[in-house]
N, C-alpha and C positions, 0 to 999 in steps of 0.2 A: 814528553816531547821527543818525535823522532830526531838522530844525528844524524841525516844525512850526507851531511863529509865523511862517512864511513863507508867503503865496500859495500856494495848489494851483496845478498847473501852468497850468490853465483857469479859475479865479478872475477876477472882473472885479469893478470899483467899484459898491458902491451908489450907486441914486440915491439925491439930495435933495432935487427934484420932487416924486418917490414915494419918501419914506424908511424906511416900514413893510413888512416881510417875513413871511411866516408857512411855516412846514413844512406848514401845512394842505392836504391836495391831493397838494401838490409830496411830500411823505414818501410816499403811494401808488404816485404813480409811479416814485418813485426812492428808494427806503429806504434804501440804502448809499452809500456816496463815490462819486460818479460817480468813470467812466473818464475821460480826455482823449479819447478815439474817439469815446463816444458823446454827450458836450459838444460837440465838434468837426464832428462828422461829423450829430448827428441832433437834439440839442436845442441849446440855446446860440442864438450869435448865425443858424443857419441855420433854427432855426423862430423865431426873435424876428423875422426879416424876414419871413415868411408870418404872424404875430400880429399886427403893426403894422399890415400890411394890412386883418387880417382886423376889427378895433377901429375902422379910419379909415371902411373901407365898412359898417358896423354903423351907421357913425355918430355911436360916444361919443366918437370922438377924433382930432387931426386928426394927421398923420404929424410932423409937425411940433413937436408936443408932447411930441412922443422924442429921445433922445441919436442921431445920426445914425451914432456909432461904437460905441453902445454896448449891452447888454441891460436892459431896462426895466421889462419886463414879468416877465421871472422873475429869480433870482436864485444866484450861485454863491459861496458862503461857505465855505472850506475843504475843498473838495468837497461839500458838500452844496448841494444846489439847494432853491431858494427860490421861493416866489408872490408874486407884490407884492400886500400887505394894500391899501397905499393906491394903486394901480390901480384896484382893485375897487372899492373905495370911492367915488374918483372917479366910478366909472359908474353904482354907485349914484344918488350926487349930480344926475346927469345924466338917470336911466333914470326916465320917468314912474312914477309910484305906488311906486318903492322909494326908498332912502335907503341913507347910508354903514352906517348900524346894523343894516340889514335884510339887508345883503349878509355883514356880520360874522356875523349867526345861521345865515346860510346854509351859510358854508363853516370857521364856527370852532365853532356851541352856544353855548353859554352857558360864558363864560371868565373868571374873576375877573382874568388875566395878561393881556390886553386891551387896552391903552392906546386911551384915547379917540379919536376920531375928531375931529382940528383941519382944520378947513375952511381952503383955499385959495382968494385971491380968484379965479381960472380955473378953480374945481369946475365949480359950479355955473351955468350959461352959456346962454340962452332959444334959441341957435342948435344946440346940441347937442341937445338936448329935441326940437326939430323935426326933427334929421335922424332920430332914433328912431323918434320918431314914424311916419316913413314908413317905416321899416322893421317898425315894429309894423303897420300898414297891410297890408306885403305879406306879412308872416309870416302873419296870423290870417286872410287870403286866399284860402292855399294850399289845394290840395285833395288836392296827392300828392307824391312826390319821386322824381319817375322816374329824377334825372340820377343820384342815390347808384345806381337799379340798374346805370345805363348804366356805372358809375365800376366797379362790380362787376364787370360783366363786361370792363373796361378791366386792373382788376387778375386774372383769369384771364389773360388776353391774355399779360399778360407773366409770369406763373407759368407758361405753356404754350410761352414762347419761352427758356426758363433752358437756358442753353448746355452745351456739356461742358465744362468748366471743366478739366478736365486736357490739353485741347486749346489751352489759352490760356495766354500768359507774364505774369509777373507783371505786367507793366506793363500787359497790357490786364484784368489782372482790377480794379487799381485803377481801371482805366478803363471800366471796368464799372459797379464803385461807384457812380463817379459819374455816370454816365447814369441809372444807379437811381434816385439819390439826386435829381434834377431830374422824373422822371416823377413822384416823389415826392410834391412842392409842392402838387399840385392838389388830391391826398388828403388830406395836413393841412389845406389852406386849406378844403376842404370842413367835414371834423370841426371845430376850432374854430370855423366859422360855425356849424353846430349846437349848437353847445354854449349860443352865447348866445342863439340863437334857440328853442330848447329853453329855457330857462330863461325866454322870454316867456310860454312854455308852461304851466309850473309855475306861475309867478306867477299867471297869468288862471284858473289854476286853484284854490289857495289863496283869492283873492281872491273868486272865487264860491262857495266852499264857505264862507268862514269865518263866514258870518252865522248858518251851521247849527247852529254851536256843538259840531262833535264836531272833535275834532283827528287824528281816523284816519281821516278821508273820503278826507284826498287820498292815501296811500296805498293804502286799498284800492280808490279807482278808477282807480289805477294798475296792481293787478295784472291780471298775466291776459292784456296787451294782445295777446299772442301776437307771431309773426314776430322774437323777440328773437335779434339774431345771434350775442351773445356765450352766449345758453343754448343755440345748437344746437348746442356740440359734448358737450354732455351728455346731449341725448337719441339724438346718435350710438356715443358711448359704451354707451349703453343697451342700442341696440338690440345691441351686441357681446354686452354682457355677458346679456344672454336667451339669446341663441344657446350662449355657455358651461354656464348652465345648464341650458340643455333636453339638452345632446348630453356621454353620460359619457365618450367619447376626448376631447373638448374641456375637461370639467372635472376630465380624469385628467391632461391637460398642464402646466395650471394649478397644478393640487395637486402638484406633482414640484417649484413652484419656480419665478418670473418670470427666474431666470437660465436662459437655452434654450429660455422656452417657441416663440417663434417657429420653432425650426429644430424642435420636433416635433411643431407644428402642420401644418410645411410637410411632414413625412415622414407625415402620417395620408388615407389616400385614400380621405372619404368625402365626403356631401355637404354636411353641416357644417363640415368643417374645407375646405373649398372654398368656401363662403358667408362663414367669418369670414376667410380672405385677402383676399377682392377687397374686402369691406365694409373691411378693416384698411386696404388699400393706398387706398383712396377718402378712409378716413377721414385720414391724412397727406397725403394730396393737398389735401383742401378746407380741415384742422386744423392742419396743419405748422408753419404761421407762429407759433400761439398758444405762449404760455409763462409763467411768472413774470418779472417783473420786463423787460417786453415793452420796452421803449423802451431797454434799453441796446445797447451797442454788439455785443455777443456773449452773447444771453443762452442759455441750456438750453432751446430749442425742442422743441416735439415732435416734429419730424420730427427732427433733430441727435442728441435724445435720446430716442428710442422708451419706452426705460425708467421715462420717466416716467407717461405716459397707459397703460401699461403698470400701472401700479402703481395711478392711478386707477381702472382697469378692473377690477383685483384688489378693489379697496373695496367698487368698486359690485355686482360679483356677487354676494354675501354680501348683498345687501339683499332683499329679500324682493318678491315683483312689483307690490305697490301702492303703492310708490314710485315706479314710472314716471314721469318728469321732464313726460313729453308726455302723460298723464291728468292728472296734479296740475295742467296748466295748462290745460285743456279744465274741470276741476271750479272754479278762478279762474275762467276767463272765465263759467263760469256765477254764478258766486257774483258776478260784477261788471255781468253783466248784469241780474241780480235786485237790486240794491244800485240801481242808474244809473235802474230803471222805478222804486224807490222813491225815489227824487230829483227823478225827474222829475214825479211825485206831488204831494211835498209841494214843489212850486214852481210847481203849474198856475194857481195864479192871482194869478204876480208873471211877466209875460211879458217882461221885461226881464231877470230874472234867468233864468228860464228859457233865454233864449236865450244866455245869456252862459256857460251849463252845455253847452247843446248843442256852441256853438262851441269850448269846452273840452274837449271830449270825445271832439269831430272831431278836432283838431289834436295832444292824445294818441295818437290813434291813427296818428297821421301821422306826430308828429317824434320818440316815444321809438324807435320800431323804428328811423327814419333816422338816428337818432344813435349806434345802437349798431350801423348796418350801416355807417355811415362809419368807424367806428374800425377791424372789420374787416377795410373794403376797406385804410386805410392802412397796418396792421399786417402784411396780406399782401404790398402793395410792397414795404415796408423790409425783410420777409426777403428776396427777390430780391435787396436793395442788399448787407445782412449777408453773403448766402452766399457769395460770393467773395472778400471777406477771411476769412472761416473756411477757405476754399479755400488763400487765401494763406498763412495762417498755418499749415495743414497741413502745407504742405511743408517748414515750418521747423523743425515738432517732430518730422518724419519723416526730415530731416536733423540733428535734433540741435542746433540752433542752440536753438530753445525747447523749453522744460520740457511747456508747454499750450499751443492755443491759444489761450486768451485774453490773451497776453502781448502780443501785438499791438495789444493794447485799452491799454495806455497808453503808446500813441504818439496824437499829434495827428492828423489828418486829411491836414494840412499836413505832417507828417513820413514820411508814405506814401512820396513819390516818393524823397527822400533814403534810406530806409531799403531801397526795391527795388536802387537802383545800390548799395549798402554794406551788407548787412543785419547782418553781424558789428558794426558800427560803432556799433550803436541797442544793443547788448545792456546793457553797461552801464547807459544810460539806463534802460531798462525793470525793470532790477533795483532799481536806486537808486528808481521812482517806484514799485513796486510795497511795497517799504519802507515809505515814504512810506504809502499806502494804508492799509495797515496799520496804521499807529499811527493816523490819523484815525481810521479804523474804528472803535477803541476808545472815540469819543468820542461821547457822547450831545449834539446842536445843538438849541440853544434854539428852540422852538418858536415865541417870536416876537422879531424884532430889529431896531432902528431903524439906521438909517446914522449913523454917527456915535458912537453907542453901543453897537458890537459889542464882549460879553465877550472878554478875549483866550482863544486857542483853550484855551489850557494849563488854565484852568481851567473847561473844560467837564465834566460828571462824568462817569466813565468809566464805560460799559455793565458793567459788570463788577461796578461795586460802586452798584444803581440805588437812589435818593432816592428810594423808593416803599416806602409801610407794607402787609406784605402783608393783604389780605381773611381775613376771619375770620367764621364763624360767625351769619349773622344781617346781615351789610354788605349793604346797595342799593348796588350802582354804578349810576350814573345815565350815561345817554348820548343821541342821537336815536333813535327811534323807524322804523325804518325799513320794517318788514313786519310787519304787525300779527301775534296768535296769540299762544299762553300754550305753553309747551314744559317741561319739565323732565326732564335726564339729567346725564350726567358729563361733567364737562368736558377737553376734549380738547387740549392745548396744540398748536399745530403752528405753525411757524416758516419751514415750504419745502414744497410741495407735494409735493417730493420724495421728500419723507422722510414720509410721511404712512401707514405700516404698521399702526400703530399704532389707528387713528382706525375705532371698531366702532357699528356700526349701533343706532341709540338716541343717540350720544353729541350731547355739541354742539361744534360746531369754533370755537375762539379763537383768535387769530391777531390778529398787530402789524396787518396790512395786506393786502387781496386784489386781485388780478386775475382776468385772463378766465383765464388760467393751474392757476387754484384751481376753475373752476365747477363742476367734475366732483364735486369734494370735498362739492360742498353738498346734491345728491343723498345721498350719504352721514350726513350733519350732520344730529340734529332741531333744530338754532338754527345762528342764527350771532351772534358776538360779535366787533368788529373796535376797535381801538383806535383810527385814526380814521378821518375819511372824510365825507361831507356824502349830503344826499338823493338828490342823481343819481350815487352813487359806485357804482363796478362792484357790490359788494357788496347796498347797495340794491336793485340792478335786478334784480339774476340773483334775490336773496331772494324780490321780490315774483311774480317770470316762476313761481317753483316754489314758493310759499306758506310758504316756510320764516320762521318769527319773527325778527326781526334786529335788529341793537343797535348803532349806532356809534358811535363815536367815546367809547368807555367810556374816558378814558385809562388807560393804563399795563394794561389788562385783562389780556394775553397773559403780565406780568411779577407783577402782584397776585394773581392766581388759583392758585390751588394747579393742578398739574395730576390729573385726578379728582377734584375736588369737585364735592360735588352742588348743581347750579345752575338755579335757574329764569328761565326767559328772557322777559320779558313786553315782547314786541316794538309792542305797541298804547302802551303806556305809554313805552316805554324805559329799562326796571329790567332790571335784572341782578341776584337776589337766590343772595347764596351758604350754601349749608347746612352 
């Protein structure tokens, strides 16, 4: 019998600095018990040292204002990973024109479970304020971000240098790893400095629309912006699934059954089924890395797991041609260039604010695209880093030592090298913590948690039996508003993109949580509905890049909803109404 009132293997202390935690965020990224691999090996203390940096040169905080042995900035509670509420807070406090309460709306809604925001005499500081300041200076500056392309083609580089790995002993695949894993640094440190400086973004932009009095401005001149890199493997999927349609050997393959279709694709010798090869083979090349639940240690990639984008692919065929991902966003950007002349309209003769629209509008178009190209420059390294422990662990399960490979995934990072000279020797362990997993898993983590005042685990409630009254007939669920448009279909429960057979054109997709993993899906989707998530969540963006209605952070949406009920999705509002 597991103890679960003990520590997770990779558990660390709350602070008391920053005592406030929230799942907000942190659950998109990591919705299940982290691994000890991918705490060890890719979040934990080795992106808390690329964070601290990334906060100190931003300017809200000095290095020093950190535990120097510890994690600060996020948090690990039983397995599960945490955000520091009062982090944020603090940069609110700091960050001209916002505040701790403004940063709460941003990344929680409107939460009655909330605890207030208690000031610290070190919040709020007139020297913090000015290093921002200069950073707000050189952000609203900018005119381009050539280095993410330069990072881009940094991360081809070493996608194009990936070894034969069955030519390499274990020890240097771990040593592999880790070379990986240091090229790594530069790409996070990248994406996390856009994050915050994206977020100066959004502000300047709110800020100048809100005098307009309509609360769907700033989403709708966000859509459209084009060059979004987490929605180009949707409109590469696209172009597959046209080609199935147009050619009846390619949608006689299809139709026999996603189990084989590749090998009788590869047996048909025409010139379609020679178009959708090398487009397939291109598209794992430039897509491979993308998956659900992208930052663990070993997750179901699409190249690892073909069968997935496989399956997406099968979705998207079935849709009808004016769904096209890349018109829906050519018909936005018209619809936002017609929207931005009437703005610029009715602001021609307040030239102050005009210009303050303009410079908003510039730097839109500048730092959404680089913040969703810096994620998939870093997402491509850290496969590089992943695939030689997949390698690794192959031969274990090919030897019989492991059941799968992800059994390697709860060992430590640190327990690599012991495990290569001994590998019978870890089995045990990995059985005992994979137990352990287990039983946490069962357990539903409070959404927000003070240090000091954490529930003990035991009585967390267990997913099994959820404290949620289900939706009925006539219920608004209220959430943010993230892509404007009015939709109404049946709603589609789906849990894992994997699994997403089921999910028929008209429908709308509801789901605990998305990634870039899911985008394919939304093509598919007339709405989307996500339990939670904030305004620049994956979700969000891909919504607005492809004009679909969208809703976050509805809680408990994916477990209150019936699956098929009729629901209308009023994304300008952010209603959820169920029929």
């Amino acid at each position: 019998m597991v103890d679960i009132a003990q520590p997770w293997v990779v558990d660390s202390p709350l602070s008391t600095r920053f005592p406030v935690y929230t799942r907000a965020n942190a659950g998109e990224v990591s919705p299940t018990v982290a691994t000890p691999l991918f705490w060890s090996q890719i979040g934990g203390p080795p992106a808390e040292q690329v964070w601290k940096r990334v906060l100190a040169d931003f300017g809200a905080f000095d290095l020093d204002e950190f535990r120097a042995d510890a994690i600060d900035i996020q948090g690990m509670l039983h397995g599960y990973v945490y955000l520091n509420l009062s982090n944020l807070r603090v940069f609110g406090a700091r960050m001209p024109g916002a505040s701790p309460e403004l940063m709460d709306r941003t990344y929680l809604g409107e939460r009655p479970d909330v605890p207030p925001y208690e000031p610290h005499p070190d919040d709020a500081k007139p020297e913090y304020t000015e290093r921002i300041l200069a950073t707000v200076d050189r952000v609203f500056a900018t005119e381009h971000r050539d280095d993410l392309v330069e990072l881009a083609a940094e991360a081809e580089r070493i996608r194009g240098a990936r070894p034969d790995y069955s030519a390499l002993s274990d020890a240097d695949l771990v040593a592999l790893q880790r070379e990986r894993m240091q090229q790594y640094r530069p790409f996070l440190y990248a994406h996390l400095m856009l994050v915050y400086e994206g977020s100066l973004v959004t502000g300047l932009l709110e800020t100048t629309l809100a005098p307009l009095g309509d609360p769907t401005l700033v989403a709708r001149v966000l859509c459209g912006l084009g060059n979004i890199a987490s929605a180009a493997p949707s409109a590469a999927l696209w172009r597959l699934s046209r080609l199935v349609t147009r050619s009846p050997a390619l949608t006689a393959a299809f139709d026999a059954g996603l189990d084989g279709v590749l090998d009788r694709i590869a047996a048909l010798d025409d010139q379609a089924a020679t178009e959708f090869r090398a487009g397939w083979e291109q598209f794992l090349h430039d897509f491979g890395s993308r998956s659900a639940m992208e930052w663990e240690a070993m997750p179901q990639t699409w190249e690892t797991h073909p069968q997935i984008p496989l399956g997406l692919l099968e979705r998207m065929r079935l849709q009808p041609d004016d769904r096209d991902p890349e018109a829906q966003s050519r018909r936005l950007a018209a619809e936002r260039e017609a929207l931005t002349a009437d703005l610029r309209a009715k602001l021609a003769d307040q030239p102050e604010a005009l210009g303050a629209l303009e410079l908003a509008l510039r730097l839109s178009g500048v730092f959404m695209p680089a913040r969703e190209l810096s994620k998939s420059n870093l997402i491509r390294v850290l496969h590089e880093a992943r695939l030689p422990i997949r390698a690794l662990a192959q031969r274990y399960v090919e030897s019989g030592l492991f059941h799968r490979p992800e059994d390697i995934t709860m060992l430590r990072e640190d327990e690599l090298d012991a495990f290569v000279a001994d590998p019978a020797s870890m089995v045990p362990t990995i059985q005992e913590r994979w137990a352990w997993h287990a039983a946490l898993s069962e357990r539903e983590p409070p959404y927000i948690v003070t240090a000091g005042e954490v529930p003990p685990v035991t009585s967390w409630p267990l997913r099994s039996e959820p404290n949620v009254v289900p939706a009925r007939s006539g219920d608004a669920l209220t959430g943010l508003p993230a892509c404007p448009g009015v939709a109404t279909g049946r709603a589609r429960i789906i849990t894992d993109p994997a699994d997403c057979g089921d999910l028929e054109p008209g429908e709308i997709l509801v789901a605990p949580m998305t990634d870039p993993g899911w985008t394919p899906l939304f093509t598919s989707a007339e709405a989307v509905v996500v339990d939670i998530g904030s305004t620049m969540s994956h979700a969000a963006i891909v919504s607005r890049e492809l004009g679909i209605p969208c809703v976050l952070g509805v809680q408990h949406a994916s477990v209150r909803i019936p699956n098929g009920a009729q629901l209308t999705v009023d994304g300008t509002a952010g209603i959820v109404t169920v029929h």
